[in-house]
C-alpha positions as CSV (number, residue, x, y, z in Angstrom):
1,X,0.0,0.0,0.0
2,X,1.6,3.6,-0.9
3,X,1.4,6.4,1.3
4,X,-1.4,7.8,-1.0
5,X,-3.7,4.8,0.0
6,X,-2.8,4.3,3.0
7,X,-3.8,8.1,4.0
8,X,-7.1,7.3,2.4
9,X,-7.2,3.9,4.2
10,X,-7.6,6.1,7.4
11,X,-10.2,8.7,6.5
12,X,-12.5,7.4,9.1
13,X,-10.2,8.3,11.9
14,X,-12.3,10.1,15.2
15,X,-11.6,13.7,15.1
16,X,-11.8,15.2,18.8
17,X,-10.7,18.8,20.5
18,X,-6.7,18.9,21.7
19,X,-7.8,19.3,25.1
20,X,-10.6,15.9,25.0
21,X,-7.4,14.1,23.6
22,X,-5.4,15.4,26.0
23,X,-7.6,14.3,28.6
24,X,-8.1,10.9,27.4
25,X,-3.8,10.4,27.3
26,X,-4.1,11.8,30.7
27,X,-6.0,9.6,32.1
28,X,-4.7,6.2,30.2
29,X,-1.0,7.6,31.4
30,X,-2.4,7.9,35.2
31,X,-4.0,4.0,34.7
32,X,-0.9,3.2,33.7
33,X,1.6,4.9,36.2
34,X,-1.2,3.1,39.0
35,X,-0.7,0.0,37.3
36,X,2.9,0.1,37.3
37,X,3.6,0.7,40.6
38,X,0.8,-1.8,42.2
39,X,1.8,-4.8,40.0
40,X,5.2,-4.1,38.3
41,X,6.2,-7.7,37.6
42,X,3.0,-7.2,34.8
43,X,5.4,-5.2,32.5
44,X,8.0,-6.9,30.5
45,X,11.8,-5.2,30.9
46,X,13.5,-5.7,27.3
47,X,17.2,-5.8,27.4
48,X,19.1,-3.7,24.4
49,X,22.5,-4.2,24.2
50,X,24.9,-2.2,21.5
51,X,25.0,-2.0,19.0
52,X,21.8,0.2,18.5
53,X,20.5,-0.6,15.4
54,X,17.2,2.3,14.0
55,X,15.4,0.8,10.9
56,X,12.6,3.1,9.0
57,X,10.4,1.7,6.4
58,X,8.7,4.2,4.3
59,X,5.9,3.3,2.0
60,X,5.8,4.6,-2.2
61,X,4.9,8.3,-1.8
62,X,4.3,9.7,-5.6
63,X,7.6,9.4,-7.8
64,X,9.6,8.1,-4.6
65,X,9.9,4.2,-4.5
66,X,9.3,2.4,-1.1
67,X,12.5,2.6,1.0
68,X,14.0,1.8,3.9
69,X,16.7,3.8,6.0
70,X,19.0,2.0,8.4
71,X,21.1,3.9,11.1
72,X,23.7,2.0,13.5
73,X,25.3,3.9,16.6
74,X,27.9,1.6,18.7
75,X,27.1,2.7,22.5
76,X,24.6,5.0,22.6
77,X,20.4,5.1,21.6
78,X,21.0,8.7,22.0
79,X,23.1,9.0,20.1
80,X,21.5,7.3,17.5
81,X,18.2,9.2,18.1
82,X,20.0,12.4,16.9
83,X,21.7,11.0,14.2
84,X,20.9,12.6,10.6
């Protein structure tokens, strides 16, 4: 699916005010925080080790083919965060 289609594939999104959204993250983040901190074995702890590795897929947007953009940083995800 290109980017055109896939833009039209999600007309039908729910339109709502910056502050309802903003309530509704909120909220979720509070449930979550709460949740956290009564039953932290629930949440799964995911080791990274280095290298860091970032990997973008983009989708066929017009005369641009469907690509994909790998960026490698040896020690830091910070580092490769800011990476150009």
């Amino acid at each position: 699916m290109d980017a055109d289609a896939y833009a039209h594939s999600h007309e039908t999104a729910i339109h709502c005010h910056p502050e309802v959204v903003r309530a509704r993250i909120e909220k979720a983040s509070l449930t979550a925080g709460t949740r956290f901190l009564e039953h932290p074995e629930e949440f799964g702890k995911v080791d990274v080790e280095p290298p860091y590795r970032l990997v973008a897929r983009y989708r066929k947007n017009g005369d641009v083919d469907a690509h994909e953009v790998v960026r490698e940083h040896p020690t830091s995800i910070s580092g490769l965060m800011n990476m150009r």
